[in-house]
NUPAMI-652557 format. One line per field, with one value per residue (C-alpha): residue number from 0; residue in three letters; x, y, z. Coordinates in nm, 4 decimals. Example, Ala and Ser with C-alpha at 12.3 -4.5 7.8 and 13.67 -1.06 7.14 Angstrom:
2
pos	0,1
code	ALA,SER
u	1.2300,1.3670
v	-0.4500,-0.1060
w	0.7800,0.7140
END
This chain:
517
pos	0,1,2,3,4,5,6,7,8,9,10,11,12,13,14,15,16,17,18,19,20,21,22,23,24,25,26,27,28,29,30,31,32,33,34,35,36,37,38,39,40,41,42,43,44,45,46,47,48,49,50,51,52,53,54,55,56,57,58,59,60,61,62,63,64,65,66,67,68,69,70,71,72,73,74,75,76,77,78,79,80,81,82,83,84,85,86,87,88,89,90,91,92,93,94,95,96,97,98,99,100,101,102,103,104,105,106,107,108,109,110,111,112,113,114,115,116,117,118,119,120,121,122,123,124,125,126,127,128,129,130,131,132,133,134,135,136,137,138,139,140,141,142,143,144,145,146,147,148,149,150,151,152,153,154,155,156,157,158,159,160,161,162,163,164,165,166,167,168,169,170,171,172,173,174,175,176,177,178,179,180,181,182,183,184,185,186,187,188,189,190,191,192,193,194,195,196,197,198,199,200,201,202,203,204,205,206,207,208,209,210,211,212,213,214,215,216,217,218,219,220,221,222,223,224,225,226,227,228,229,230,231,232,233,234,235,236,237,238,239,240,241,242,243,244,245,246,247,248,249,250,251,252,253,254,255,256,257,258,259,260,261,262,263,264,265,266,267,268,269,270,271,272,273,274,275,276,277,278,279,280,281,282,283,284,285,286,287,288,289,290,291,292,293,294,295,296,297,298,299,300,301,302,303,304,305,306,307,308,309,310,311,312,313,314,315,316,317,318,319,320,321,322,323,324,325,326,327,328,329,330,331,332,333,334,335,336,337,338,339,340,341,342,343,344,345,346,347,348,349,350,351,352,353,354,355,356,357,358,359,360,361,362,363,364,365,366,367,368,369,370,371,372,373,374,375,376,377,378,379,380,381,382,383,384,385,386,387,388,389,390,391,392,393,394,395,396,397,398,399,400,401,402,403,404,405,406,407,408,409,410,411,412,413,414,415,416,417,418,419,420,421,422,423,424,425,426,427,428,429,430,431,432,433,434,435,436,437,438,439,440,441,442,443,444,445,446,447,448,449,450,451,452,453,454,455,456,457,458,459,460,461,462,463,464,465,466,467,468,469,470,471,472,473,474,475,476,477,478,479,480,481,482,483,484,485,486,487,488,489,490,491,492,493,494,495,496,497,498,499,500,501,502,503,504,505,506,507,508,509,510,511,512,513,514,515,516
code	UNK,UNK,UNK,UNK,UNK,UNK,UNK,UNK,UNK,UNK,UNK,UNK,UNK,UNK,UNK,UNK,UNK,UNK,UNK,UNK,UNK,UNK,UNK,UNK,UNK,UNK,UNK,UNK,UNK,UNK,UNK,UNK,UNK,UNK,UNK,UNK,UNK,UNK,UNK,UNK,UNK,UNK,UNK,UNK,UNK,UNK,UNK,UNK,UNK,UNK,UNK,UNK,UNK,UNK,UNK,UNK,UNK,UNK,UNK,UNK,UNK,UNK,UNK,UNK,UNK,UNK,UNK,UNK,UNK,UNK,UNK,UNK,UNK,UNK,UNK,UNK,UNK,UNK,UNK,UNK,UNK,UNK,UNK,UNK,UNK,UNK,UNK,UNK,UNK,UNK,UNK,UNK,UNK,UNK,UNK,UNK,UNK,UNK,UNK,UNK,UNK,UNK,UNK,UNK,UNK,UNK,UNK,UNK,UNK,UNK,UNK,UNK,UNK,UNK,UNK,UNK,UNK,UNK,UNK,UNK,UNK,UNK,UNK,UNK,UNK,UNK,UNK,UNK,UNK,UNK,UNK,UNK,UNK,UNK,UNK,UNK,UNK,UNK,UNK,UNK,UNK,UNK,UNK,UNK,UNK,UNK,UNK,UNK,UNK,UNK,UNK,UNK,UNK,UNK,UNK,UNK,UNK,UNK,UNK,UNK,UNK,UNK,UNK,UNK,UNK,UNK,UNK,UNK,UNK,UNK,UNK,UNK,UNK,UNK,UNK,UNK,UNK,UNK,UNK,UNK,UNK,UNK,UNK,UNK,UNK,UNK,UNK,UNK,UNK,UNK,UNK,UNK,UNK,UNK,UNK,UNK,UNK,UNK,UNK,UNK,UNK,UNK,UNK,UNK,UNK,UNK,UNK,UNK,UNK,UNK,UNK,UNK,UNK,UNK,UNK,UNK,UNK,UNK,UNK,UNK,UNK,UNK,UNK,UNK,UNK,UNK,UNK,UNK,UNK,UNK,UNK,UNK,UNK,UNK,UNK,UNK,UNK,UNK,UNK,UNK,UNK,UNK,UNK,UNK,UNK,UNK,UNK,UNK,UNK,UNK,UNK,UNK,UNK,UNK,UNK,UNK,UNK,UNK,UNK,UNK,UNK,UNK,UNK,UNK,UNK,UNK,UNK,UNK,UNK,UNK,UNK,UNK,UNK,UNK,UNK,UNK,UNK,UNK,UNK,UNK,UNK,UNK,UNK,UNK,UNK,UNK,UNK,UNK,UNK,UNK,UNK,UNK,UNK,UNK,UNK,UNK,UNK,UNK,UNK,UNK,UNK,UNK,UNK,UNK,UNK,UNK,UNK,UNK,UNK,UNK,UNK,UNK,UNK,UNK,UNK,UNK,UNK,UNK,UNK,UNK,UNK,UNK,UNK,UNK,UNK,UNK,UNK,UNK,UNK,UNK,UNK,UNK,UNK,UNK,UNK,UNK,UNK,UNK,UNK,UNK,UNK,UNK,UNK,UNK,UNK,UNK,UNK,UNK,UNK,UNK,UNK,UNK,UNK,UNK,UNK,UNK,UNK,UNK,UNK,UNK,UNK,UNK,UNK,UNK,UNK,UNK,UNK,UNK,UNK,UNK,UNK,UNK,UNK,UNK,UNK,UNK,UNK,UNK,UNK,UNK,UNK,UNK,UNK,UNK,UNK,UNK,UNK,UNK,UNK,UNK,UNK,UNK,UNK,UNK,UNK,UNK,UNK,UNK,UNK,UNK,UNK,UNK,UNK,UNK,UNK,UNK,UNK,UNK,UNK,UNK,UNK,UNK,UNK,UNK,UNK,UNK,UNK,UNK,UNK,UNK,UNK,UNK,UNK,UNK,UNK,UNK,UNK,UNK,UNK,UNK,UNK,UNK,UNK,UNK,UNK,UNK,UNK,UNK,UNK,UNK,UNK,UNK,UNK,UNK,UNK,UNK,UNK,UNK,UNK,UNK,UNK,UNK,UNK,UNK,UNK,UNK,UNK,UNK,UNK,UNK,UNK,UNK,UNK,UNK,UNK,UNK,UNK,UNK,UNK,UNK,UNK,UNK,UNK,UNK,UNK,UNK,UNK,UNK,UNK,UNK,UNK,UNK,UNK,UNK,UNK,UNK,UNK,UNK,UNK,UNK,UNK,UNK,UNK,UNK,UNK,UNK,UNK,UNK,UNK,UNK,UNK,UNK,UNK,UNK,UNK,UNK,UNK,UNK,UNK,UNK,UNK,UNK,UNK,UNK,UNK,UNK,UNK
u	12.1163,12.1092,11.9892,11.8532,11.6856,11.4730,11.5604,11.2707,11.2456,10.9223,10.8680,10.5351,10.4069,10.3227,10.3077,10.6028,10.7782,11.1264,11.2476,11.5717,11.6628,12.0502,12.1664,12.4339,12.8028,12.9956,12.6489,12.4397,12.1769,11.9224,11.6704,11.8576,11.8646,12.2372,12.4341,12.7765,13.0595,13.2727,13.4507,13.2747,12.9008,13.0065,13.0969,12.7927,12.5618,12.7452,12.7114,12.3354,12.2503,12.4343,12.1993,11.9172,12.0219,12.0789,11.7237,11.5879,11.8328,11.6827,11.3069,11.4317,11.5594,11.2653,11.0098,11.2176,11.2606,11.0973,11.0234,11.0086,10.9782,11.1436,10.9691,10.9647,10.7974,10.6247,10.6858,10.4467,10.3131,10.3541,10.1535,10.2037,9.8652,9.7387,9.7616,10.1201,10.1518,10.1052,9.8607,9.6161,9.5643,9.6468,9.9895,10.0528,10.4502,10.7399,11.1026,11.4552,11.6663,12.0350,12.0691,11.8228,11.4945,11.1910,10.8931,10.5656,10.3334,9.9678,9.6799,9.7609,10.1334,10.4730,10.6015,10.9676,10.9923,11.3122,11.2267,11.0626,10.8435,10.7028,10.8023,10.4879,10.5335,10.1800,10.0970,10.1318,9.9456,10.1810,10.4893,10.6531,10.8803,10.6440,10.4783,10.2206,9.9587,9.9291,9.8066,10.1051,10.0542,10.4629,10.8162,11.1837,11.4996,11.7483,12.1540,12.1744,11.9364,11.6886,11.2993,11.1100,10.7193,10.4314,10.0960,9.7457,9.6697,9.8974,10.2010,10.5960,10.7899,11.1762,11.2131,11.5301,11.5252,11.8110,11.6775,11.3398,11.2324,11.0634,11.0560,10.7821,10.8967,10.5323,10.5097,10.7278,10.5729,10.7944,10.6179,10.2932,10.3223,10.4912,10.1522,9.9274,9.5834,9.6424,9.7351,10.0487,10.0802,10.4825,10.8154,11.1420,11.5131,11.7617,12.1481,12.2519,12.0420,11.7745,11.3780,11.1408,10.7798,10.4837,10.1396,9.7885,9.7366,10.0100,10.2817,10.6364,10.9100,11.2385,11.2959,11.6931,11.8725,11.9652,11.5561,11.4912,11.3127,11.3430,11.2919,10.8702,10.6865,10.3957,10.2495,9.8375,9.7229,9.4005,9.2507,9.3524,9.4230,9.5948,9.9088,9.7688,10.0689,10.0335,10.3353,10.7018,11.0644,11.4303,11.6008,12.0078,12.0676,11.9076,11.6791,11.3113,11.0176,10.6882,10.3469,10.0745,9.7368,9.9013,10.1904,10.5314,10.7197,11.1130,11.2673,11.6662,11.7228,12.0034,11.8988,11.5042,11.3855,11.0820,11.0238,10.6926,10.6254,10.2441,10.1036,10.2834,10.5981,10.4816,10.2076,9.9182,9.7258,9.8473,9.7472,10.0416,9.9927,10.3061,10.6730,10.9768,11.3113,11.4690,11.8420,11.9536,11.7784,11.4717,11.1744,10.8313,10.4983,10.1933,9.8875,9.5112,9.6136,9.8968,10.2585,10.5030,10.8902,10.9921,11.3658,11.5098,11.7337,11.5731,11.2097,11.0450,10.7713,10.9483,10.6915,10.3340,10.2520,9.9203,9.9051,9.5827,9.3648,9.4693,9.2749,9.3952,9.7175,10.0242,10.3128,10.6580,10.9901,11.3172,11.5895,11.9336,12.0007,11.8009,11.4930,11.1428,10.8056,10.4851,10.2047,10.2321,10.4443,10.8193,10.9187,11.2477,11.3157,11.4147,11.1142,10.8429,10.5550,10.5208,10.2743,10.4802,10.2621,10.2206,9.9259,9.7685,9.7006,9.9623,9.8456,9.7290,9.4007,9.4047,9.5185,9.1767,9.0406,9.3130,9.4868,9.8226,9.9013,10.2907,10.6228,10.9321,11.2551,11.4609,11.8556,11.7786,11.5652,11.2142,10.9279,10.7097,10.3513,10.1363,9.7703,9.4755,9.3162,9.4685,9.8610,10.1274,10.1880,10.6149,10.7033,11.0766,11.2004,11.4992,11.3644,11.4441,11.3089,11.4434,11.5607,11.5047,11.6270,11.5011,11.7827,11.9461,12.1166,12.0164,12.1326,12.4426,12.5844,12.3801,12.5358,12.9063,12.9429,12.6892,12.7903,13.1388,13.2349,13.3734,13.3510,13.1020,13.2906,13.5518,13.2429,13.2475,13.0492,12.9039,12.8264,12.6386,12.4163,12.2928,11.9434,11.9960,11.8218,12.1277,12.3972,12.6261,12.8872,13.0595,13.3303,13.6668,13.8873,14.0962,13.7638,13.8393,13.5118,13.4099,13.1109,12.9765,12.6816,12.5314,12.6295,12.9373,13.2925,13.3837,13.5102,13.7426,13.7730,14.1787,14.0779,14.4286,14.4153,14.0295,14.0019,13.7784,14.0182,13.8277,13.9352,14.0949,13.9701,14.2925,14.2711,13.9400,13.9344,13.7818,13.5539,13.3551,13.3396,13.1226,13.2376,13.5287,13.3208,13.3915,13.0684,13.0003,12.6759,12.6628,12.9017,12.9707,13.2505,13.3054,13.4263,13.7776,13.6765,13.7539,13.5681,13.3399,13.0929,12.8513,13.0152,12.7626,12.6040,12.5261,12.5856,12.7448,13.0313,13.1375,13.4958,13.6730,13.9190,14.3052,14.3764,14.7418,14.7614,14.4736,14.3971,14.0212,13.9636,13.6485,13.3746,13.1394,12.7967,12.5690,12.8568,12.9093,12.7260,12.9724,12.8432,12.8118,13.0206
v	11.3318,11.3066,10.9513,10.9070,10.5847,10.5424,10.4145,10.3601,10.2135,10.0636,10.0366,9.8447,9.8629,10.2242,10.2537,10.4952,10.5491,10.7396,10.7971,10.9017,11.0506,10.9841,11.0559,10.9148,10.9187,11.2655,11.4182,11.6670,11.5195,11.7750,11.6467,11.8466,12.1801,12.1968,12.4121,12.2985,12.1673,11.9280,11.8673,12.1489,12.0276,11.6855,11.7164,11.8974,11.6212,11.3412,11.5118,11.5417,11.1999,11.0718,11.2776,11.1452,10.7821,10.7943,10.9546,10.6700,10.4042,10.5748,10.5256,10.1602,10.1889,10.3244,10.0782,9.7833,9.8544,9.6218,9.3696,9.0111,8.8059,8.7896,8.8096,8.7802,9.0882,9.0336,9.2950,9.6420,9.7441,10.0675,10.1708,10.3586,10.4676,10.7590,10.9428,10.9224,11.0446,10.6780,10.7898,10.4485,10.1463,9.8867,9.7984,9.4776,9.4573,9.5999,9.5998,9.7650,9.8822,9.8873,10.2273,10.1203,10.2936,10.1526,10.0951,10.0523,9.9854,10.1226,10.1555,10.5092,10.5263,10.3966,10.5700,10.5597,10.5226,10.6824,10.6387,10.9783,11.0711,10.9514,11.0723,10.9657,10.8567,10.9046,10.8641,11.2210,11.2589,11.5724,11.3575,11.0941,10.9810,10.9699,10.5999,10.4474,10.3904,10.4714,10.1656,9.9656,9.5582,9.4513,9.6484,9.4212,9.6000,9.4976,9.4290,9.7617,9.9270,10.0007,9.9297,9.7110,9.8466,9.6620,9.8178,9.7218,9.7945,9.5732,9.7839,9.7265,10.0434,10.0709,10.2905,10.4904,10.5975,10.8788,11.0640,10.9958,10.8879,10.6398,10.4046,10.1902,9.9296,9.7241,10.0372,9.8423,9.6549,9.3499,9.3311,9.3985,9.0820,8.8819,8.9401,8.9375,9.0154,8.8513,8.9890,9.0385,8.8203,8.8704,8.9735,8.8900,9.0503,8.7848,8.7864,8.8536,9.2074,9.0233,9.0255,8.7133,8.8211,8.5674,8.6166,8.4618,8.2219,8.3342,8.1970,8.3378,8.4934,8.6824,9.0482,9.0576,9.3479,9.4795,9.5379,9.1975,8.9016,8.5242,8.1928,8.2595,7.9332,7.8100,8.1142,8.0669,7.8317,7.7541,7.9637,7.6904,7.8216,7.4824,7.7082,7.9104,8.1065,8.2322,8.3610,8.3236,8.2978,8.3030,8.1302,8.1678,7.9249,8.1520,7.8791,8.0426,7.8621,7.8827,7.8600,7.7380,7.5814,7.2181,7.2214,7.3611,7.4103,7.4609,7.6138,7.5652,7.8901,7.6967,7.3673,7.4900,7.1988,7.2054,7.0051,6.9573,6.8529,6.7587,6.5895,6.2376,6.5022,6.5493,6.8438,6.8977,7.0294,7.0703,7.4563,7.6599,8.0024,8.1595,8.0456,8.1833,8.1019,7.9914,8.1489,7.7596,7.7531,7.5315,7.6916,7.7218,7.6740,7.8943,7.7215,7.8671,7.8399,7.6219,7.6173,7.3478,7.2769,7.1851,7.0645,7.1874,6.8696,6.5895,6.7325,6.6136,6.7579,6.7178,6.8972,7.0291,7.3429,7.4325,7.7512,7.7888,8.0494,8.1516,8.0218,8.2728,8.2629,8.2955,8.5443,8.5048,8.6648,8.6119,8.7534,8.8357,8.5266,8.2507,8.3367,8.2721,8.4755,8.3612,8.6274,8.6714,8.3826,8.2644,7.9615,7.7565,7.4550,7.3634,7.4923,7.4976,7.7657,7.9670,8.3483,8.5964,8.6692,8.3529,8.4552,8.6856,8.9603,9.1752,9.0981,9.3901,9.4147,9.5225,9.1282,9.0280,9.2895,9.3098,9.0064,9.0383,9.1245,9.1201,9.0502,9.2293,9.1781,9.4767,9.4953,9.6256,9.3510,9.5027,9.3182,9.5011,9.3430,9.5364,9.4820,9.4894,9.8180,9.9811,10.0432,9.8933,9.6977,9.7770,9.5040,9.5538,9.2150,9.2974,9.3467,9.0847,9.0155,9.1665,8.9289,9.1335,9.0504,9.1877,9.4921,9.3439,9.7105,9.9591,9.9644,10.1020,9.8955,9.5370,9.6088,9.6942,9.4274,9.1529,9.2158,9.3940,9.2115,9.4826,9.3985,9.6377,9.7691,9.9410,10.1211,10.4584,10.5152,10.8152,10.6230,10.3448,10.6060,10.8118,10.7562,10.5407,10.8162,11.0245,10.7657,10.8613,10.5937,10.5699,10.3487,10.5481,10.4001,10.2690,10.0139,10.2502,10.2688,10.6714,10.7060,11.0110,11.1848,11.5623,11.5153,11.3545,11.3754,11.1842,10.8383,10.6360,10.2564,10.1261,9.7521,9.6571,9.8164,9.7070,10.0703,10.4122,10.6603,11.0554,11.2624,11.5691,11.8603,11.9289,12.2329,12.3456,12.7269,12.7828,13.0154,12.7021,12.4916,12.7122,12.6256,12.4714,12.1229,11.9202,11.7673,11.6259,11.5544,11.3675,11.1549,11.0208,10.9358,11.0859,10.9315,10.9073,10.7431,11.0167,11.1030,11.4449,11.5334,11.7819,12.0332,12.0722,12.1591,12.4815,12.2679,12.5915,12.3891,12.0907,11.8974,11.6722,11.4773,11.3643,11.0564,11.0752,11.4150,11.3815,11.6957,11.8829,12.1102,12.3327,12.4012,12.6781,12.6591,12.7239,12.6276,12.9202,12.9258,12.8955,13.0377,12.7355,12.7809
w	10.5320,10.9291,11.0503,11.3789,11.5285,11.8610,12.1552,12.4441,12.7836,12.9121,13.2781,13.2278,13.6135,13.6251,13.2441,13.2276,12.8611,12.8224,12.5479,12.4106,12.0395,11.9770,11.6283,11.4683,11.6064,11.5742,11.5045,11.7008,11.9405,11.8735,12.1869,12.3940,12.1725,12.1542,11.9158,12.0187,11.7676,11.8515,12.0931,12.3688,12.1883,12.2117,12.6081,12.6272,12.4523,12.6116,12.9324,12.9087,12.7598,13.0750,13.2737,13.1664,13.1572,13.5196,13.5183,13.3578,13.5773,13.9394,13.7936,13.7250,14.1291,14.2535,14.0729,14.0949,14.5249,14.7914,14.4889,14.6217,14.3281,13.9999,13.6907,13.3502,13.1502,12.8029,12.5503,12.5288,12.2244,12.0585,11.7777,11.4380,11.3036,11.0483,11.3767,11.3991,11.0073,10.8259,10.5219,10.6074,10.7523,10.5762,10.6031,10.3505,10.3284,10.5209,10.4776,10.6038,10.3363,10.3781,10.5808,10.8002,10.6794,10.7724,10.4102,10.4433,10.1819,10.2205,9.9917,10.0329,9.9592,10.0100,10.3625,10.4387,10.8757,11.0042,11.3581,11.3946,11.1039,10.7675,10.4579,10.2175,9.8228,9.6049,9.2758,9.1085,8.7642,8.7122,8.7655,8.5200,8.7378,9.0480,9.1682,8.8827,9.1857,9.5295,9.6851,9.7437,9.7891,9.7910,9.8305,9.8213,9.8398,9.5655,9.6034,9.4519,9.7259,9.4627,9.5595,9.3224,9.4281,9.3495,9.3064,9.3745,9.0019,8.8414,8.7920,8.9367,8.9664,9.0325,9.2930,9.3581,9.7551,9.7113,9.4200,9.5281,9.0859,9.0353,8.7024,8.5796,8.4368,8.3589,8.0929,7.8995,7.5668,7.6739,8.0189,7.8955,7.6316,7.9504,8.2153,7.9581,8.0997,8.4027,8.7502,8.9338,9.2754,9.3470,9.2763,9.3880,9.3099,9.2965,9.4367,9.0020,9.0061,8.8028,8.8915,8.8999,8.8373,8.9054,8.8185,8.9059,8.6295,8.2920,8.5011,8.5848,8.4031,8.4982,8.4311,8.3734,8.4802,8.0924,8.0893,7.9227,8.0011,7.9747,8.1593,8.0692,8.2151,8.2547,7.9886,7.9690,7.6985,7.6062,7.8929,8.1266,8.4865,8.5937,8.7017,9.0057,9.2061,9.5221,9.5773,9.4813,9.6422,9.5355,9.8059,9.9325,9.6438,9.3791,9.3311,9.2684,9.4854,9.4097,9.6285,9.4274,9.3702,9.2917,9.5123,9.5692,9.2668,9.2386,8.9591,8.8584,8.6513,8.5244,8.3816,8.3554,8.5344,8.7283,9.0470,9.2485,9.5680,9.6640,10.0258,9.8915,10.0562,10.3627,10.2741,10.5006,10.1762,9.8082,9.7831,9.9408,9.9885,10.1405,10.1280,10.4027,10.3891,10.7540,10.8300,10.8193,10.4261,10.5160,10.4291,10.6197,10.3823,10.4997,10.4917,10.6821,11.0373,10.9987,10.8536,10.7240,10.7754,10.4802,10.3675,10.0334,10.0451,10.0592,9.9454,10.2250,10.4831,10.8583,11.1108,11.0275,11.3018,11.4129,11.5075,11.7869,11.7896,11.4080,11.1563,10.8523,10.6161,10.8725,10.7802,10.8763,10.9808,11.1450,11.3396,11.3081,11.5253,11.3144,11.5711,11.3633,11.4062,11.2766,11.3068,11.7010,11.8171,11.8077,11.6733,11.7368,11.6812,12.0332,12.1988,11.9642,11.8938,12.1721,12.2222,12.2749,12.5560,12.7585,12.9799,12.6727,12.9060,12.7474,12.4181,12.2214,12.1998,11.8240,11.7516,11.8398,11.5986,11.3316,11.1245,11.0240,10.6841,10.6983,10.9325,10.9916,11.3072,11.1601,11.2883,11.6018,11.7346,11.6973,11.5923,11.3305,11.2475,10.9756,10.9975,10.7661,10.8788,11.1831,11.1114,11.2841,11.6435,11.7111,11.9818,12.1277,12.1826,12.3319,12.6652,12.9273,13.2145,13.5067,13.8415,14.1678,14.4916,14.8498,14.9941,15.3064,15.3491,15.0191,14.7026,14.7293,15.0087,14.7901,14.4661,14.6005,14.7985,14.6233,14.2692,14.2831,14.5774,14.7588,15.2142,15.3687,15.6216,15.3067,15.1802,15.3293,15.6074,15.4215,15.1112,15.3115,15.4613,15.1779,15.0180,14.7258,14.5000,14.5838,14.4727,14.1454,14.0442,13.7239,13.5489,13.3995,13.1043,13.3300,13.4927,13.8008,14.0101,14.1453,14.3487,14.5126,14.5820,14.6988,15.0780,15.0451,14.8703,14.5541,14.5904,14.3967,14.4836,14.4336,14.3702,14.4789,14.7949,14.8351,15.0023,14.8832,14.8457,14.8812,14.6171,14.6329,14.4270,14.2504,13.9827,14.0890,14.1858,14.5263,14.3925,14.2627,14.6035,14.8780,15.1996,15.0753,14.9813,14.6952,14.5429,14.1919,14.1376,13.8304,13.7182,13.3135,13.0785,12.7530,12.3965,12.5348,12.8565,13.0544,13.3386,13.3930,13.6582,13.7717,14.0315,14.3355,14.5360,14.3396,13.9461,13.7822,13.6180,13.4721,13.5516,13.3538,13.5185,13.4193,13.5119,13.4744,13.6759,13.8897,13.8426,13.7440,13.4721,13.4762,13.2193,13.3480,13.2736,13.0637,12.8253,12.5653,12.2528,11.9426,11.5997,11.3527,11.0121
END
């Protein structure tokens, strides 16, 4: 199956979006309609994607020109809604499996995200195999890459994403007899390939991976409902946790022995609704518009958060770096609770309409928040602010000297001249610097010598430089490191260059169209 992820650039003063589809490495990069093999498609593809990177670099240029100040840019939201293909609104839990799929559970399916399109799992009455329900309340990824799904009418399905089957398990007389009447509020696959199922009121029990269960607490006597879970987790330890009505409760799977922790620990409130585990293993306690940091340790409370503007149950992420998220804001422990948007004008207006129902930083850094009616807010926290600085010359003649620290008067007179729209300048494998442009002749900069040295055309017919002048255009590197570039003025060819010849060899274009076995 072809994979392909997203990449986008926001250039948030004029509102300008590019964006760029590169599949995986070795694969076709099907944006640009090609129908090359490797290694001519590959050229081709790397060829073009360089193009349009320097496309995207000059917009940068042209935006970024005559700026005075620097400044720092708060993400932009992008939105996933039913008109993008998500089946409904309601998005209450997201994860990223192991290959880097994006799930979504809806009360109208469970949508797999590859970065393009949805591919939507229903309920089929025709089916065995297919989901028990369609509205989806919780999805966790096992060690196996299994899904364990469950659904808004008391059912958990295990979910295989490659063969698309799923397989309910709550069909099972031993589940039945384990949840009783009562309803399902979470599950949880620990690091052994077992299952830990809480409900409402009949407790918790663990669904082993050989299809039985054991370790049943806290099973409903007597009608008393003294018991209530809110949630449940199995923390690095493979300790279970669990939010409830009186307290936080720990559970040793190994000796059975139950320990509570109440407001004489530190608690703002007995009832705990939500539980996250930290990267460092302390856990944060969701409470109605405040959270806890709590330490597994010692037992004890050590900072109570109030989080303004946000009285409802918070929900929490965090990062590949240890980075927390709670609802809208980042949390460290160095700087606190902070908005993501300090002045709130770049806020998205659905958070004033919307609450957030769940939290996800996949690998690459992107913040996803699911909301209870209107889809999903993507934030791309990578971005960084950019620092701009005033041209005392133009860009060419600012960045060679400023930030390479090459003297002005060794830039070619030529180079320093040119608009900086026209300027092409490239890295080989061997960190050598070439810069050229449509009115001028390549340049490659001997950092030894501190010179430019113009390069000859070497191997290039004359048929392919008019007047006898020896333009490229474009300039990019391929896999290898070698570099190619755009033959002007007329762009009928491509050359790739040999470093240890110094010689060209030309590609003319269009580039000829190979039949695919």
């Amino acid at each position: 199956m072809e994979r392909k992820a997203n990449f986008y650039i926001y250039l948030s003063r004029n509102k300008i979006i590019f964006k760029l589809l590169k599949a995986a490495k070795g694969r076709y990069l099907p944006v640009y309609n090609s129908l090359y093999p490797s290694p001519i498609g590959q050229i081709h593809d790397q060829f073009m994607l360089r193009l349009s990177r320097w496309f995207v670099f000059l917009l940068i240029i042209g935006l970024l020109a005559g700026s005075k100040q620097a400044g720092a840019a708060s993400p932009e939201p992008e939105y996933l809604t039913v008109r993008n293909g998500l089946p409904q609104g309601f998005v209450n839990s997201i994860i990223q499996d192991h290959s880097g799929f994006i799930w979504l559970a809806t009360r109208d399916g469970l949508c797999r995200y590859d970065g393009i399109r949805f591919r939507i799992y229903t309920h089929d009455p025709q089916q065995t195999q297919s989901l028990s329900f369609s509205s989806i309340y919780e999805i966790r990824e096992d060690r196996r890459g299994k899904l364990w799904i469950r659904t808004e009418n008391n059912h958990i399905d295990y979910f295989d994403p490659v063969t698309e089957l799923s397989n309910r398990i709550s069909n099972t007389p031993a589940f039945k007899r384990a949840i009783g009447r009562d309803q399902l509020v979470g599950i949880m696959p620990d690091q052994a390939g077992n299952v830990w199922v809480a409900t409402y009121t009949n407790g918790f029990f663990r669904l082993n991976a050989n299809g039985t269960i054991s370790h049943r607490q806290w099973a409903m006597q007597n009608d008393s409902t003294y018991h209530v879970i809110h949630s449940l987790l199995v923390d690095q330890n493979n300790q279970l946790w669990l939010a409830t009505q009186y307290g936080l409760v720990r559970y040793n799977p190994g000796s059975k022995k139950l320990d509570s922790f109440l407001e004489a620990q530190g608690l703002p409130q007995n009832e705990v609704y939500r539980i996250h585990e930290r990267k460092n293993g302390g856990l944060m306690l969701g409470f109605p518009g405040q959270f806890a940091l709590f330490n597994p340790v010692n037992g004890q409370v050590r900072q109570v958060v109030s989080i303004p503007n946000e009285p409802g149950l918070p929900v929490f992420a965090t990062d590949q770096k240890g980075v927390d998220y709670v609802n809208q804001n980042r949390f460290t422990d160095q700087h606190g609770l902070a908005s993501l948007w300090p002045d709130r004008t770049a806020e998205s207006p659905k958070l004033a309409r919307y609450s957030a129902l769940s939290l996800l930083v996949d690998r690459s850094n992107v913040l996803w928040i699911g909301l209870n009616g209107d889809g999903v807010i993507k934030y791309d926290l990578n971005k960084r602010p950019f620092q701009t600085w005033p041209y005392t010359s133009n860009f060419q003649t600012d960045w060679l000297s400023q930030q390479l620290g090459i003297a002005k008067d060794a830039i070619p007179v030529d180079i320093r001249q040119q608009s900086p729209s026209g300027i092409r300048y490239q890295f080989d494998r061997r960190k050598k610097l070439w810069i050229s442009s449509r009115q001028t002749v390549p340049y490659l900069y001997d950092p030894l010598q501190r010179t430019f040295l113009s390069v000859q055309p070497k191997g290039i017919e004359s048929r392919w430089l008019p007047d006898g002048e020896f333009r490229l255009t474009t300039l990019a590197t391929g896999a290898q490191g070698e570099l190619w570039g755009l033959l002007g003025p007329s762009n009928q060819a491509i050359v790739r260059h040999n470093p240890d010849l110094g010689t060209f060899t030309t590609f003319p274009l269009p580039l000829p169209p190979i039949t695919l076995m």
